[in-house]
C-alpha positions, 0 to 999 in steps of 0.5 A: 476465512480469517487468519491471525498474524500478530504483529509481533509475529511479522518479519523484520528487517533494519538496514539502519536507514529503513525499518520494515515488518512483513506480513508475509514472505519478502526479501530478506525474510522467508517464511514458507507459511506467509507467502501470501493471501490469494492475490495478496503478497505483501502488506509491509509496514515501512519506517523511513529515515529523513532523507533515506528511500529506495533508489530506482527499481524495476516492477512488473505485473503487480498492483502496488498501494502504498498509504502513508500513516505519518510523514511524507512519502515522495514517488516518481517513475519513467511513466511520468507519474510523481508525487508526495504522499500525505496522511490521508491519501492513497497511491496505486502504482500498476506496475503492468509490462513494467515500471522503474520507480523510486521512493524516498522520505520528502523529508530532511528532518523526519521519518515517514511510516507507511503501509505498502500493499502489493496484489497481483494483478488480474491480467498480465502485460497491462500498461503501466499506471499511477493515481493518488487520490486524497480521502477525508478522513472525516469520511471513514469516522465511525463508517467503512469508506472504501479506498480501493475496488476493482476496475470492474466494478463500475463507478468507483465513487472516488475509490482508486480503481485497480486491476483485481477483483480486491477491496480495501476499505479503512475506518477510523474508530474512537476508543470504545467504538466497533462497527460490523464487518459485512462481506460482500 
């Protein structure tokens, strides 16, 4: 099934330091009809001001991929996982029997925009995990690189591996270009 939600359509929420659009039902903004897609529950578009983020918090039971579209996205959470997100790479955060974390812009002077995609996972109370994996982007020109996949199937050939039966694949089209959708 294929459903259509303009991006104009999408909650917003300003809080000065940050600038977000929800896909579906999140904090602030409720929207019975987007409360999510089978496992999928948010898909939040993130605009980060230099030098603001989201202080430590708490989550459990959730897959979280976060991919930074411009900017530098900087993570670290009490499982010992930390990093900075560039253009190009992925981050999975799972979240299992619980996790604090925090996110801020790795920059003074510039914003970051990032997607943030959370989907629940296919078991309850797992350990908690993190990787971050870089992807060329020469990979995905014209052709579907797949990003993520599930933990179960197998080897993931660079994929980042996470505890759902979901696949995120991206291409990169130049103007003018189409590449077919084929569901497995």
């Amino acid at each position: 099934m294929i459903l259509e939600r303009p991006a104009a359509a999408r909650g917003e929420v300003s809080a000065g330091w940050l600038h977000s659009r929800h896909t579906f039902s999140f904090g602030q903004y409720y929207d019975p009809r987007w409360m999510g897609f089978g496992p999928l529950r948010v898909i939040n578009e993130d605009i980060v001001a230099a030098g603001g983020g989201f202080p430590p918090h708490r989550h459990a039971n959730m897959e979280i991929l976060s991919i930074v579209l411009s900017g530098a996205l900087a993570h670290r959470d009490n499982a010992g996982g930390e990093g900075v997100l560039h253009p190009g790479e992925v981050q999975w955060m799972s979240a299992g029997h619980g996790i604090e974390h925090s996110e801020f812009n790795a920059s003074k002077d510039a914003p970051v925009h990032f997607l943030q995609i959370w989907i629940q996972p296919d078991r309850l109370n797992a350990q908690p995990a993190y990787a971050q994996r870089a992807f060329d982007p020469a990979a995905r020109a014209g052709r579907w690189a797949t990003l993520v996949q599930p933990d179960t199937a197998g080897d993931a050939g660079g994929a980042l591996a996470i505890r759902q039966d979901a696949w995120l694949r991206a291409v990169r089209l130049s103007e003018g270009q189409a590449v077919d959708v084929v569901l497995d």
